[in-house]
N, C-alpha and C positions, 0 to 999 in steps of 0.2 A: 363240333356240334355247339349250338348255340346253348349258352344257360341256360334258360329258359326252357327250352327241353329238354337240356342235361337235367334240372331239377323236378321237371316232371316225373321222365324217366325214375329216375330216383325213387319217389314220391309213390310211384305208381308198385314200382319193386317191392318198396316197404311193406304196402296194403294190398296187395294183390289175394290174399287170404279172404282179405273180406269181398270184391269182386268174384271171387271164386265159390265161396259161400252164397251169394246172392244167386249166380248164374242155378249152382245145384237146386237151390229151394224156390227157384221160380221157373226151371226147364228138367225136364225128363231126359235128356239122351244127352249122349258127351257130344254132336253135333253141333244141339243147339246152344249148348252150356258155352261152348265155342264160340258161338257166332254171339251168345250176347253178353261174354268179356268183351268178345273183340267191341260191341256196341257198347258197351258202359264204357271203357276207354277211352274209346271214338269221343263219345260226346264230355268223359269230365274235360281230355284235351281242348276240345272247344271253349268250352266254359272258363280251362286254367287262365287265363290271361285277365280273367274279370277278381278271380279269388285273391279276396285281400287280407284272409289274416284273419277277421273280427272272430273267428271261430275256429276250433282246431280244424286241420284237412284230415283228418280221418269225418267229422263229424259233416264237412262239407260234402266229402265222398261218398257219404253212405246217403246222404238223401240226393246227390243226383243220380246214384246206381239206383235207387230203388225206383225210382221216379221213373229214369229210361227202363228199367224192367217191367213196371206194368204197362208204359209203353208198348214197348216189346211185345210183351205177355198179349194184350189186344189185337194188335197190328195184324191182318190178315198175310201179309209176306213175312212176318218175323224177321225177315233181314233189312238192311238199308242201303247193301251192297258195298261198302266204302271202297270209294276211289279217290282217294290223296297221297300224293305223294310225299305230303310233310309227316303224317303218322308213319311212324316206325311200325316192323311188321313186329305186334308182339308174341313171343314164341311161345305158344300151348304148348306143353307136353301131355300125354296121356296119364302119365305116373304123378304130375299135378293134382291129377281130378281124383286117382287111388292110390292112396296113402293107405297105411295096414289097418285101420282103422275104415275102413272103405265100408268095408260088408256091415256092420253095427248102422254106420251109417248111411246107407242106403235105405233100409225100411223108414228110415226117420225122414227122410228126404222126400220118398214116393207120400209119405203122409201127411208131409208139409206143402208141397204139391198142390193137395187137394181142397188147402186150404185156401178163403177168399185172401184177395189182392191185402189188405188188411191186417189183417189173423197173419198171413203170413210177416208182414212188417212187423208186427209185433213180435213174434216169436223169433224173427234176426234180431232184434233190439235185444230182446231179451237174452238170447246165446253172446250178444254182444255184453251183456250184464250192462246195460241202460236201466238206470232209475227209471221210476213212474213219472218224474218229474221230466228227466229226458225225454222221455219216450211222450209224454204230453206236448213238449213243445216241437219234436219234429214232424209229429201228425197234426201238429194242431188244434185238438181236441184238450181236454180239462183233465189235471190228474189223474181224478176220480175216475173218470169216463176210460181209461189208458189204464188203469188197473183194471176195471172191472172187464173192458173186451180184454185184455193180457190173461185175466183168464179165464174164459171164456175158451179163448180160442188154444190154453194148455190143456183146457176138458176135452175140448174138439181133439186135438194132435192125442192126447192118448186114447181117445176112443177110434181113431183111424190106426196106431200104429196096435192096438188088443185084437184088434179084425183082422 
């Protein structure tokens, strides 16, 4: 196996937590949660061969996952079919997606769900425990402005998971 996708792989093994968490709080069914690892994968792999470092790859990671997830999220086929034979097939398990912890959070998931493309970004940053200061510069928006939708959208999430 080549380095380069020996180190992927790697890579990919370590944070596959946070890919799995994006997939839950932006898809409804263990389907599709399936189909958009396999897509957040698909595309950091493309991308790996450009990332140089100047930032952690977790930090690199979590804004192409969320980026291909609202993607995703839009896209009328939600799939993109992938046919390469250089991606490795990565192997979902069911017991990945439920950990004993599952049921607690599931209500929080369907809740985070419903929240816009945004609100949701936030509130992974936030479970990620990202500063305002983080979480300002991966949206792009001003501190200030990053706190104040962060919470916004934690009034929104407990007012959907109290219903």
């Amino acid at each position: 196996m080549p380095t380069l996708e020996k180190e992927f792989l790697e890579r990919i093994e370590k944070h596959k937590g946070v890919i799995f968490k994006i997939s839950k709080m932006y898809m409804d069914n263990f389907d599709d949660q399936k189909d958009l690892f396999q897509e957040i994968t698909f595309q950091v792999w493309k991308a790996y061969p450009s990332f140089e470092g100047r930032s952690a790859f977790s930090t690199w990671l979590y804004r192409i996952a969320l980026n291909t997830a609202i993607v995703f999220l839009k896209s009328e086929k939600k799939r993109s079919f992938i046919k390469n034979d250089e991606v490795a097939d990565f192997k979902i398990k069911h017991e990945d997606f439920n950990d004993e912890e599952e049921l607690k959070l599931q209500k929080m998931y369907r809740a985070i769900n419903q929240l816009n493309t945004i609100d949701k970004a936030l509130i992974f940053y936030y479970l990620e425990n990202y500063s305002g200061k983080e979480m300002a510069e991966q949206l792009g928006i001003s501190e200030v402005n990053a706190r104040v939708k962060l919470n916004r959208a934690k009034e929104k999430l407990k007012e959907l998971i109290n219903h």
